[in-house]
Gaussian input, Z-matrix of N, CA and C with variables (Angstrom, degrees):
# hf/3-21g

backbone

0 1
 N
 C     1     B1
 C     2     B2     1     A1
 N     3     B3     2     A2     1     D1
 C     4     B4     3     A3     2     D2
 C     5     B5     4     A4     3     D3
 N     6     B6     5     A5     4     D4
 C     7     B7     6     A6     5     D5
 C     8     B8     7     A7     6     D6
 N     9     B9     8     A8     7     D7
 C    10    B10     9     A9     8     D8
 C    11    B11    10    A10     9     D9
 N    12    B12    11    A11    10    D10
 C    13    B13    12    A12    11    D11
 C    14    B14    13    A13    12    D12
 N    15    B15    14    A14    13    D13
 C    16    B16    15    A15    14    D14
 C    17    B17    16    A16    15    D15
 N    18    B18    17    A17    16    D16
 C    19    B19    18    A18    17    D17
 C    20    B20    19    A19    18    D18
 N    21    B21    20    A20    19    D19
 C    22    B22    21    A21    20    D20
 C    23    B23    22    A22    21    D21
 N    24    B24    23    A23    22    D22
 C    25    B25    24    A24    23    D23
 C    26    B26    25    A25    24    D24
 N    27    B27    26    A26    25    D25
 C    28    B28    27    A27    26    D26
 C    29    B29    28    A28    27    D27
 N    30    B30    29    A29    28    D28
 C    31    B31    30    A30    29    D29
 C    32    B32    31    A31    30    D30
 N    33    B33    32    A32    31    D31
 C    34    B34    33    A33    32    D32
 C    35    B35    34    A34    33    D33
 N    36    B36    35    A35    34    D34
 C    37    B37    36    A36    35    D35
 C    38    B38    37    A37    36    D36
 N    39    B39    38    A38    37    D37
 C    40    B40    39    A39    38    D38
 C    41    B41    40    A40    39    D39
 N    42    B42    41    A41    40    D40
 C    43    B43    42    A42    41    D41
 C    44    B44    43    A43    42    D42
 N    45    B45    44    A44    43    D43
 C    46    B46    45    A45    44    D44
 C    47    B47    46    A46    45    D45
 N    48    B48    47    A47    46    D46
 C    49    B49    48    A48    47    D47
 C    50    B50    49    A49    48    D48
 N    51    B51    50    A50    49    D49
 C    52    B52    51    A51    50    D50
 C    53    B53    52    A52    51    D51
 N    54    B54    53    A53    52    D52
 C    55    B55    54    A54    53    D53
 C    56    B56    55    A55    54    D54
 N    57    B57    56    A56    55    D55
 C    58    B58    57    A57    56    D56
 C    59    B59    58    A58    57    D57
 N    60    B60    59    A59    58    D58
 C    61    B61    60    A60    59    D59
 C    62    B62    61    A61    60    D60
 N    63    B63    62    A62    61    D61
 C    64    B64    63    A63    62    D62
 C    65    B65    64    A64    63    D63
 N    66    B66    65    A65    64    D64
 C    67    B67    66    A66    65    D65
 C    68    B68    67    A67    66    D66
 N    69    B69    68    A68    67    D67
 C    70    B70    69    A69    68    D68
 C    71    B71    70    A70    69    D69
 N    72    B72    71    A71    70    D70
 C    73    B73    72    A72    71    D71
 C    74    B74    73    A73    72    D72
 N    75    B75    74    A74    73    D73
 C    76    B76    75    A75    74    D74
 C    77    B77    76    A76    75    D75
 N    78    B78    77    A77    76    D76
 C    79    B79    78    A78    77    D77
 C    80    B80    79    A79    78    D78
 N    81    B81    80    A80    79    D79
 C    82    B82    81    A81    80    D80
 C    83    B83    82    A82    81    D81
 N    84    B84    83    A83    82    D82
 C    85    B85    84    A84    83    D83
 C    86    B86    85    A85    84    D84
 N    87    B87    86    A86    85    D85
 C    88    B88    87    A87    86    D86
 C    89    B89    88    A88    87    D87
 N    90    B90    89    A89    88    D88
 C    91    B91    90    A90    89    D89
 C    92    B92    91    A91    90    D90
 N    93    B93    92    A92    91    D91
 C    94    B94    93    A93    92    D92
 C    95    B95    94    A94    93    D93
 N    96    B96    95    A95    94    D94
 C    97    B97    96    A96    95    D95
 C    98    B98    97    A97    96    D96
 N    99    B99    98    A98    97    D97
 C   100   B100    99    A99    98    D98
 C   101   B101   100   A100    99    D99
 N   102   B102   101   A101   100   D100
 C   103   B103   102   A102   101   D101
 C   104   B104   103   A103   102   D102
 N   105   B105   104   A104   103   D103
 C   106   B106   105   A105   104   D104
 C   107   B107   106   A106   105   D105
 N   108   B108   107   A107   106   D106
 C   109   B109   108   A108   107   D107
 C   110   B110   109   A109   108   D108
 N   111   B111   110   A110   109   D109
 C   112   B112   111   A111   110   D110
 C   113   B113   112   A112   111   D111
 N   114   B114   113   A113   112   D112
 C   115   B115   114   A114   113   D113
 C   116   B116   115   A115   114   D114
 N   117   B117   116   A116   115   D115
 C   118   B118   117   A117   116   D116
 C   119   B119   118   A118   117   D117
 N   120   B120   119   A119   118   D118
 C   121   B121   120   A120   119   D119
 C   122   B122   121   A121   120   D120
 N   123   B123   122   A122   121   D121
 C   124   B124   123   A123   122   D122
 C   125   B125   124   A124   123   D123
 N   126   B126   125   A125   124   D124
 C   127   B127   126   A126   125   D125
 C   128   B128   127   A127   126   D126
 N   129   B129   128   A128   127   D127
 C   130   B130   129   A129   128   D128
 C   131   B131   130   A130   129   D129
 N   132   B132   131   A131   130   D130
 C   133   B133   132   A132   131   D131
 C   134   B134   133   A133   132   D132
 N   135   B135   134   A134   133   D133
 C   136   B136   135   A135   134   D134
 C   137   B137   136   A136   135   D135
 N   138   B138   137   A137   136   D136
 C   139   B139   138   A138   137   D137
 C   140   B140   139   A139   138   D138
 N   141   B141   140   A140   139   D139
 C   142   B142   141   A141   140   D140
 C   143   B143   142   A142   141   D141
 N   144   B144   143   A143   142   D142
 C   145   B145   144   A144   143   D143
 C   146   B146   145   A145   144   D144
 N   147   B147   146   A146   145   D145
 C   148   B148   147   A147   146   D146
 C   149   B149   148   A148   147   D147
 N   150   B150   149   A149   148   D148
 C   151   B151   150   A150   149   D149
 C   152   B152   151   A151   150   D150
 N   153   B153   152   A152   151   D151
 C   154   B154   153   A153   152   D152
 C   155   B155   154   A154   153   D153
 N   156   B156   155   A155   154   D154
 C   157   B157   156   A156   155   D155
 C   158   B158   157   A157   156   D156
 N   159   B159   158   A158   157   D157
 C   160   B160   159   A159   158   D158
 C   161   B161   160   A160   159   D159
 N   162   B162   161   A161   160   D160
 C   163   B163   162   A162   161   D161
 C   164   B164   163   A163   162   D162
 N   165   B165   164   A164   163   D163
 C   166   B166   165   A165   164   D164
 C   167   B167   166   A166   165   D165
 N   168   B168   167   A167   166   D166
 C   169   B169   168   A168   167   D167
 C   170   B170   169   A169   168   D168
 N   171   B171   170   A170   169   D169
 C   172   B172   171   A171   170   D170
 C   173   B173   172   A172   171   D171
 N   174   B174   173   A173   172   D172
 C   175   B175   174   A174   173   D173
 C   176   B176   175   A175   174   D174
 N   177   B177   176   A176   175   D175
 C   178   B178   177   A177   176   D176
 C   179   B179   178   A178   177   D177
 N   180   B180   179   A179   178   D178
 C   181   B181   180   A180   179   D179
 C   182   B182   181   A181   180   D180
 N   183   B183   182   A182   181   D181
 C   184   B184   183   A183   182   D182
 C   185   B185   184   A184   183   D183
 N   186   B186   185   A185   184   D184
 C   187   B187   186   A186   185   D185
 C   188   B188   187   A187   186   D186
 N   189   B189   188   A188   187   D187
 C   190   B190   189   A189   188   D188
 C   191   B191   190   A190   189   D189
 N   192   B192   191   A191   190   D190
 C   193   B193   192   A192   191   D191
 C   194   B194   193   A193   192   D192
 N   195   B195   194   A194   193   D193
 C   196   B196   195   A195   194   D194
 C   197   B197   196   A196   195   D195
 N   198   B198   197   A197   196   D196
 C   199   B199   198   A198   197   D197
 C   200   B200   199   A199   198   D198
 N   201   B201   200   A200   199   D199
 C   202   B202   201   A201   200   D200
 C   203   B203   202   A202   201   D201
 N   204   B204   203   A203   202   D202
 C   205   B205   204   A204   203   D203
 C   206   B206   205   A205   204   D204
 N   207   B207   206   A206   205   D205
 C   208   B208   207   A207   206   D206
 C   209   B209   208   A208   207   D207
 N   210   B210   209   A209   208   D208
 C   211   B211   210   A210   209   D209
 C   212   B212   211   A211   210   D210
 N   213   B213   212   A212   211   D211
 C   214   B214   213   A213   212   D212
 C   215   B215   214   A214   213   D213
 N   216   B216   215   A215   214   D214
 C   217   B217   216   A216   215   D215
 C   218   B218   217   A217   216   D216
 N   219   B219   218   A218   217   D217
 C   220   B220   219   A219   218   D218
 C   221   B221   220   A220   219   D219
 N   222   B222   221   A221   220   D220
 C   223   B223   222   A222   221   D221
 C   224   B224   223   A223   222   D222
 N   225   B225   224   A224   223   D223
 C   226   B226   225   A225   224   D224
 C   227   B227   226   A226   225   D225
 N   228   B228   227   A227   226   D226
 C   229   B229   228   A228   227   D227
 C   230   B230   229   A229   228   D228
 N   231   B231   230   A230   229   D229
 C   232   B232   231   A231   230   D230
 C   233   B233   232   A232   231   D231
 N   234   B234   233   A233   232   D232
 C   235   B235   234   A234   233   D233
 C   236   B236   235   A235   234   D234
 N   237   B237   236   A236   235   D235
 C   238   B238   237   A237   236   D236
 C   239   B239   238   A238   237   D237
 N   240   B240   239   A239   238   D238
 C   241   B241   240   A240   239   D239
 C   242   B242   241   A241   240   D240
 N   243   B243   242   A242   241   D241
 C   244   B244   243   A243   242   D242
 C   245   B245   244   A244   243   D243
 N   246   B246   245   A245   244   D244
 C   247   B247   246   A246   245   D245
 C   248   B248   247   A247   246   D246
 N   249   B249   248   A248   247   D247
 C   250   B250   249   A249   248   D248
 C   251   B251   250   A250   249   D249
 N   252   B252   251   A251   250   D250
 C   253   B253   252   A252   251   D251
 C   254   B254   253   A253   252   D252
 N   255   B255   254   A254   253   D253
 C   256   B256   255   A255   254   D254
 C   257   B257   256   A256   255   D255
 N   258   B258   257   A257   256   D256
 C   259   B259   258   A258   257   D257
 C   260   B260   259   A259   258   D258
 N   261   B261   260   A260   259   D259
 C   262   B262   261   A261   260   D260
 C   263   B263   262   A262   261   D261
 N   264   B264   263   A263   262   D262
 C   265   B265   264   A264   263   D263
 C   266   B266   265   A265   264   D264
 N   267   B267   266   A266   265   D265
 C   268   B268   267   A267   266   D266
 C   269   B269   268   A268   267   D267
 N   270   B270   269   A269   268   D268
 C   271   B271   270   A270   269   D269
 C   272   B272   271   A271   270   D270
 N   273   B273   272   A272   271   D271
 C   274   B274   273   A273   272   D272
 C   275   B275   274   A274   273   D273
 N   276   B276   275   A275   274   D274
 C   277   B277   276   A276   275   D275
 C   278   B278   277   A277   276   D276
 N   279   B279   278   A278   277   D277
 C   280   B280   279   A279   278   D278
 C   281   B281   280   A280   279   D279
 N   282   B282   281   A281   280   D280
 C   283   B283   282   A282   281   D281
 C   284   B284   283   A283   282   D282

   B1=1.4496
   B2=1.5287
   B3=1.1641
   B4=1.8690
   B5=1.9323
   B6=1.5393
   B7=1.7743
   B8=1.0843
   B9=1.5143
   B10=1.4926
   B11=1.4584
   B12=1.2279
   B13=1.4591
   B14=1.3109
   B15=1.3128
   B16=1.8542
   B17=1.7856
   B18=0.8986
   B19=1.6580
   B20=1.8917
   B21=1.3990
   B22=1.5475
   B23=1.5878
   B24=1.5063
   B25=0.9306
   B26=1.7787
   B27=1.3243
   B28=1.9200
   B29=1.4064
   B30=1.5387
   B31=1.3969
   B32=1.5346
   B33=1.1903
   B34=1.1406
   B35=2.2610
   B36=2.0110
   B37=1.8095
   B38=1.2223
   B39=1.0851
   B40=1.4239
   B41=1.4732
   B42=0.8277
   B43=1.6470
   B44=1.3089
   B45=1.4472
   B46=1.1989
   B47=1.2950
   B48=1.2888
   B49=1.4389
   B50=2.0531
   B51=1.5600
   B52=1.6383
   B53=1.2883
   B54=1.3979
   B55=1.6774
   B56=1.5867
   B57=1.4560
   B58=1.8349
   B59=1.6175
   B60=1.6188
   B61=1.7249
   B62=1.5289
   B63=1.6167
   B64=1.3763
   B65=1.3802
   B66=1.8214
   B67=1.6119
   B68=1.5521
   B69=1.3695
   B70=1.6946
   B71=1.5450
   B72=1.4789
   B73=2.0604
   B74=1.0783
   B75=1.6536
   B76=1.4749
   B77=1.6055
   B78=1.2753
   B79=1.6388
   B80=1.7736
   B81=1.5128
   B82=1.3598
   B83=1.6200
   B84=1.1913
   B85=1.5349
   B86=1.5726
   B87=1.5225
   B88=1.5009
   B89=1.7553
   B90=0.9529
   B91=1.2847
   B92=1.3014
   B93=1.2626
   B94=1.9330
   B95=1.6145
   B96=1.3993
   B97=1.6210
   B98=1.1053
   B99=1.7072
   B100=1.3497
   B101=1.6462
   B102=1.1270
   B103=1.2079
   B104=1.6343
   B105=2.0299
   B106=1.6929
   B107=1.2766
   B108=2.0103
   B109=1.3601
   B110=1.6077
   B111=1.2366
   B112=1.5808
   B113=1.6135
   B114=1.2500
   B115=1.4226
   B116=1.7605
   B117=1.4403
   B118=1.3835
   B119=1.5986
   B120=1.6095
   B121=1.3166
   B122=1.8022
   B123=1.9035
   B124=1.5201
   B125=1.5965
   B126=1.8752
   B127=1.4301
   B128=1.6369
   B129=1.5550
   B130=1.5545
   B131=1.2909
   B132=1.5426
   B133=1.5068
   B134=1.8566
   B135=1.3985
   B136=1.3181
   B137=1.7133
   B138=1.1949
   B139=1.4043
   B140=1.8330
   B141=1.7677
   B142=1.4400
   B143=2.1265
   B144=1.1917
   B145=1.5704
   B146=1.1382
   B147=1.4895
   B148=1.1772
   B149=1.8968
   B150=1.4100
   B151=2.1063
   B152=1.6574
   B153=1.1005
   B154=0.9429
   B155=1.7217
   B156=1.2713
   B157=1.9234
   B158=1.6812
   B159=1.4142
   B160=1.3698
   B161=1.4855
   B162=1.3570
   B163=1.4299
   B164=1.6771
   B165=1.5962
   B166=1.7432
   B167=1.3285
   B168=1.2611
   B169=1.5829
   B170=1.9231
   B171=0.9755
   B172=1.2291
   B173=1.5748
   B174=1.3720
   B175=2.0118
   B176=2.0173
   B177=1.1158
   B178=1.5569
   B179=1.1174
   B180=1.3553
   B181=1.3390
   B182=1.6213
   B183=1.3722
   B184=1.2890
   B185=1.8889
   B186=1.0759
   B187=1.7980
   B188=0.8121
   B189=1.7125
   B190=1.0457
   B191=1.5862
   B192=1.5374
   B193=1.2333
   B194=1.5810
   B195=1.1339
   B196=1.7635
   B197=1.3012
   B198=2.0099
   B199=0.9874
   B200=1.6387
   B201=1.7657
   B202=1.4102
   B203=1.4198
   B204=1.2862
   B205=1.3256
   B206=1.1085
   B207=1.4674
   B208=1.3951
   B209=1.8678
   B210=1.1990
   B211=1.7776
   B212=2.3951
   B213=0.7078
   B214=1.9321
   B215=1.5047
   B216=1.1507
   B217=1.2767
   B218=1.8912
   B219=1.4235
   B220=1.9613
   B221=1.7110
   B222=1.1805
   B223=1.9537
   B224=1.7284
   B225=0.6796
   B226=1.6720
   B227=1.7344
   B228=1.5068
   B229=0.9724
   B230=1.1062
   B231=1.3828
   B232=1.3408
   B233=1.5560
   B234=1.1117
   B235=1.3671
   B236=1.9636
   B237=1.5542
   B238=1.3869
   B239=1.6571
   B240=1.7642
   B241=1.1235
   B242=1.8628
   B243=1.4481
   B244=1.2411
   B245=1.6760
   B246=1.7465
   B247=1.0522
   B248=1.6463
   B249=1.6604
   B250=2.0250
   B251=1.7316
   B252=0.9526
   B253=1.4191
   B254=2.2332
   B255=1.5947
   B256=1.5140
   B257=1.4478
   B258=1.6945
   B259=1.7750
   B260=1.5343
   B261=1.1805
   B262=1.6334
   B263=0.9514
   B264=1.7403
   B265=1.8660
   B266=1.4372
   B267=1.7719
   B268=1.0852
   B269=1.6647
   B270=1.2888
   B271=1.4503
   B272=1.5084
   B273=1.6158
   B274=1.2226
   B275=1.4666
   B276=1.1694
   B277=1.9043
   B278=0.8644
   B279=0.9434
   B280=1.8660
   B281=1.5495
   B282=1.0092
   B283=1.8827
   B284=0.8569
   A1=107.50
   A2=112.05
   A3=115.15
   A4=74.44
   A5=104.63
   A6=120.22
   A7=84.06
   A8=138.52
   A9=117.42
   A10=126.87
   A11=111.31
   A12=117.27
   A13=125.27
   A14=96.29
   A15=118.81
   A16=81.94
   A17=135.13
   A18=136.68
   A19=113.90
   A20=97.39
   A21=117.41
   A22=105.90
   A23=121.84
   A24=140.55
   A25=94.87
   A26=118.38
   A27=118.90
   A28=88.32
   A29=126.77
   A30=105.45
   A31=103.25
   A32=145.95
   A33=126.53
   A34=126.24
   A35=68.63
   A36=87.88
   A37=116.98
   A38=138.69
   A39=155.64
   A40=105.25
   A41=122.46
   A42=119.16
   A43=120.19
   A44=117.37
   A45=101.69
   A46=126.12
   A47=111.54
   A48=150.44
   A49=88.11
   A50=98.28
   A51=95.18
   A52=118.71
   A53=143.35
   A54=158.94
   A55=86.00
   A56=98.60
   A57=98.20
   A58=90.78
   A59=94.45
   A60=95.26
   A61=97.73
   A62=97.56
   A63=126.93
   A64=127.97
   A65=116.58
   A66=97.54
   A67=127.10
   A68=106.68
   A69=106.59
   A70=109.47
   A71=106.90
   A72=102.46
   A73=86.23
   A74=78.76
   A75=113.33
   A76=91.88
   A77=126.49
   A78=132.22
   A79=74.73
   A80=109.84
   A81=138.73
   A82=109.37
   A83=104.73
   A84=117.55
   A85=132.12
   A86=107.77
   A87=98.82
   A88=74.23
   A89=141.12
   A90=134.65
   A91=119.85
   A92=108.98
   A93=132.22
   A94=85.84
   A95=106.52
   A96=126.92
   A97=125.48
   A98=130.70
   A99=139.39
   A100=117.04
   A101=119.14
   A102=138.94
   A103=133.11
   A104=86.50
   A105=79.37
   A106=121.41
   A107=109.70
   A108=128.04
   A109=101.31
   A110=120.09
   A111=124.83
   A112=109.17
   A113=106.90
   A114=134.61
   A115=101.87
   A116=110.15
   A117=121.92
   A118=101.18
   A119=114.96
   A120=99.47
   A121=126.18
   A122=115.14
   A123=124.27
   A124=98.51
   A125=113.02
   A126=105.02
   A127=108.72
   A128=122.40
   A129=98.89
   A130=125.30
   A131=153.71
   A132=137.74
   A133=82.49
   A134=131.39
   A135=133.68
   A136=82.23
   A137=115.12
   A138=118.60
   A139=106.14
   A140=76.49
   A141=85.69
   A142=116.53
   A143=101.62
   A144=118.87
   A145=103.53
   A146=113.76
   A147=120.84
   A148=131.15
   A149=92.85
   A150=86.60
   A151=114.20
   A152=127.94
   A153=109.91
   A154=106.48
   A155=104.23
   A156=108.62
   A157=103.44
   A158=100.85
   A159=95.79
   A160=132.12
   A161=111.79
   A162=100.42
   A163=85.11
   A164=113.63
   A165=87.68
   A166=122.60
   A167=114.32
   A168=146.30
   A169=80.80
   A170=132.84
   A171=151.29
   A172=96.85
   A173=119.31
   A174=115.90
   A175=96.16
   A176=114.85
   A177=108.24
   A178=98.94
   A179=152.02
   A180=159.19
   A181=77.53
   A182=170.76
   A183=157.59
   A184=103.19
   A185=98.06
   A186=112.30
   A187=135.23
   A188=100.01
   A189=146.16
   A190=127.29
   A191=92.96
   A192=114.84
   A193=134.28
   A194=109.89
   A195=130.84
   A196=92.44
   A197=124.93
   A198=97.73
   A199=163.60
   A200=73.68
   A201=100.83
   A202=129.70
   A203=121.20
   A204=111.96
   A205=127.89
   A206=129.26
   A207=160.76
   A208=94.27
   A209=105.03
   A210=126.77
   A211=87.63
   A212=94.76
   A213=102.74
   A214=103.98
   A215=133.34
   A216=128.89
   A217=118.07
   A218=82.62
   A219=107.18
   A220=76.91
   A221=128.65
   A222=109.27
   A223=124.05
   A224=133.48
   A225=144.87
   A226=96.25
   A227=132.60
   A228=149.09
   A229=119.08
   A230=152.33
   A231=123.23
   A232=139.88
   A233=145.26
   A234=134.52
   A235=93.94
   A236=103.10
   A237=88.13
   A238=95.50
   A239=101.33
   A240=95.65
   A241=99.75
   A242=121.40
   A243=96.74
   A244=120.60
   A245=87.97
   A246=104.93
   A247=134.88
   A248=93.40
   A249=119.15
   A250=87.88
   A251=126.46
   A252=121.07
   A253=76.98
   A254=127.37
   A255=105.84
   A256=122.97
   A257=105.35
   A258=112.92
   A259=105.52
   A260=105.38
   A261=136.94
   A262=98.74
   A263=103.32
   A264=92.72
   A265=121.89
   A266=111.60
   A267=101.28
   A268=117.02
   A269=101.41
   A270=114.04
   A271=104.02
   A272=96.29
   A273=112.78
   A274=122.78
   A275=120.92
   A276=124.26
   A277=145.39
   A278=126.08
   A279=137.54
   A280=102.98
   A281=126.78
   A282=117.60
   A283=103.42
   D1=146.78
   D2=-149.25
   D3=-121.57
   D4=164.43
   D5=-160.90
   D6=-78.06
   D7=-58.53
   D8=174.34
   D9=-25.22
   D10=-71.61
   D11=162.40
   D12=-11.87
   D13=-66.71
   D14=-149.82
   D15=-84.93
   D16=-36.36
   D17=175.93
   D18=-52.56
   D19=-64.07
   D20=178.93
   D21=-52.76
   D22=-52.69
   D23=-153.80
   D24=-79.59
   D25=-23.50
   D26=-178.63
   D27=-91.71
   D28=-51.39
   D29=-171.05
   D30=-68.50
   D31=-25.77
   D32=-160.59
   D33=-83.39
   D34=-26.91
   D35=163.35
   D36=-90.43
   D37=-7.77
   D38=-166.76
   D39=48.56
   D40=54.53
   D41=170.75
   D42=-99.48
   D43=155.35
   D44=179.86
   D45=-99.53
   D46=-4.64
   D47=-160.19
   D48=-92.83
   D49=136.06
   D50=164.33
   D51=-34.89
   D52=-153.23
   D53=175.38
   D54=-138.85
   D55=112.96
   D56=164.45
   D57=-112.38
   D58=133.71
   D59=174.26
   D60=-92.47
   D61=139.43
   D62=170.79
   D63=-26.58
   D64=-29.29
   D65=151.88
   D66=-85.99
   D67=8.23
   D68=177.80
   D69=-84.39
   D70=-23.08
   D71=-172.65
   D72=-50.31
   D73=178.85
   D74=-166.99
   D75=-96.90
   D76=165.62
   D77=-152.07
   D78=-107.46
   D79=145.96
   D80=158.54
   D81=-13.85
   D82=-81.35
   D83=171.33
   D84=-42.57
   D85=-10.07
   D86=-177.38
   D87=-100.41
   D88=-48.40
   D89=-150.42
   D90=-64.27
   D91=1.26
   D92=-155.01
   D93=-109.75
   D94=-61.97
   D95=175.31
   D96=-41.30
   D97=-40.16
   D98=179.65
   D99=-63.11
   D100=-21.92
   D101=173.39
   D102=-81.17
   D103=-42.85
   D104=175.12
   D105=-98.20
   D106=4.46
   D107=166.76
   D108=-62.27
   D109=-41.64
   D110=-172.79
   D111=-47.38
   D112=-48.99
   D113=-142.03
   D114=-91.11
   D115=-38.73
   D116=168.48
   D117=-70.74
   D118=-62.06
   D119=-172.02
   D120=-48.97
   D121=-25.30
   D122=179.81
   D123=-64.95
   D124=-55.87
   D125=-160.17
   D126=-66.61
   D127=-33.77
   D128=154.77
   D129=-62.52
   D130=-24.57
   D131=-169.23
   D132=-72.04
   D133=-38.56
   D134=-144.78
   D135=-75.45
   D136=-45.63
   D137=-157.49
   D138=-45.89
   D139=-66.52
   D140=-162.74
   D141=-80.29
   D142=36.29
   D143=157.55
   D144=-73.95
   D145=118.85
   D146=151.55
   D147=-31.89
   D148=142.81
   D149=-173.76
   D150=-113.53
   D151=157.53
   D152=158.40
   D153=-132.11
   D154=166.69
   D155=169.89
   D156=-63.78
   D157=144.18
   D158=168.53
   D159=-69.60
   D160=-10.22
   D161=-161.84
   D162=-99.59
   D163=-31.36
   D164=155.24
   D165=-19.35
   D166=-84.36
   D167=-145.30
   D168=-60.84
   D169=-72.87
   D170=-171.47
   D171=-42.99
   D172=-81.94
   D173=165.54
   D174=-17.74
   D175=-59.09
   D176=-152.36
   D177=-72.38
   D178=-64.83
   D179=-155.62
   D180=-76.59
   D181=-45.36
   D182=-167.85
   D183=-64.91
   D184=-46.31
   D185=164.70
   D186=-18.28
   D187=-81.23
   D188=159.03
   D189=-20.50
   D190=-63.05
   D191=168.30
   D192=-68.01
   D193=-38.92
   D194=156.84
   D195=-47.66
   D196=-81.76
   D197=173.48
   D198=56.90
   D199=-131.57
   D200=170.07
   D201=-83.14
   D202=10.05
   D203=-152.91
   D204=-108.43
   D205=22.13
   D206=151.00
   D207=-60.68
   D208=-61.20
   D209=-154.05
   D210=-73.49
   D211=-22.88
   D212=180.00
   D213=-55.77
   D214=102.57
   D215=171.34
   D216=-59.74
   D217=-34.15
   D218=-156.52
   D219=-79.39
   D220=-61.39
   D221=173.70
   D222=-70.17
   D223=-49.17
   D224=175.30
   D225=-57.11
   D226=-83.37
   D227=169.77
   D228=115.09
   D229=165.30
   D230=-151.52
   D231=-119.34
   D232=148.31
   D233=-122.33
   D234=-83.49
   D235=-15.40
   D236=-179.74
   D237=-149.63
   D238=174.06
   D239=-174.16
   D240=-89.45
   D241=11.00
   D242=-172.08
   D243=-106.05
   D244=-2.03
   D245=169.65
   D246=-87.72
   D247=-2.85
   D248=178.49
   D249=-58.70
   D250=127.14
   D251=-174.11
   D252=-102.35
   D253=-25.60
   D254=176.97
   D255=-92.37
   D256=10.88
   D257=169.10
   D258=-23.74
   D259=-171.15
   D260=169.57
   D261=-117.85
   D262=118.60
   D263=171.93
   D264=-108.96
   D265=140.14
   D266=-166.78
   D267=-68.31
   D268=155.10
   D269=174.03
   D270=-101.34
   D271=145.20
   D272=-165.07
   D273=-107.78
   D274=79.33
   D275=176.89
   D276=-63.98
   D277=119.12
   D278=-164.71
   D279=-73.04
   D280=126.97
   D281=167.40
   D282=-123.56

């Protein structure tokens, strides 16, 4: 196919994309492939994440919580009511 061609042939499909003639695609099978290459390359980055035991992870967030737990509004509760940011707030009526 000569640049004339391949020119006539984009304006005539309106694409914006070149005109690939039909023996240049790519064959069925790579196109199946591009995808589960994706999918292998995530489950290795996933792989090689570091692990830990859970009851690790569980000790730390237990920590954590000791901690913080002076600073816990929802346990301690709070020094005023105007500071309950989940009060009831009053509504205000005109008479």
């Amino acid at each position: 196919m000569t640049q004339r061609q391949r020119i006539s042939a984009q304006r005539t499909t309106g694409a914006s994309q070149p005109f690939i003639h039909p023996n240049q695609r790519q064959p069925k099978g790579a196109r199946r492939l591009r995808p589960q290459r994706a999918v292998t390359e995530q489950l290795r980055r996933e792989a090689a994440i570091k692990r830990i035991p859970v009851s690790s992870a569980v000790a730390d967030i237990v920590k954590f919580i000791t901690d913080h737990e002076q600073e816990d509004c929802l346990l301690v509760g709070f020094s005023s009511q105007k500071v309950n940011p989940f009060r009831e707030k009053s509504s205000c009526t005109v008479l």
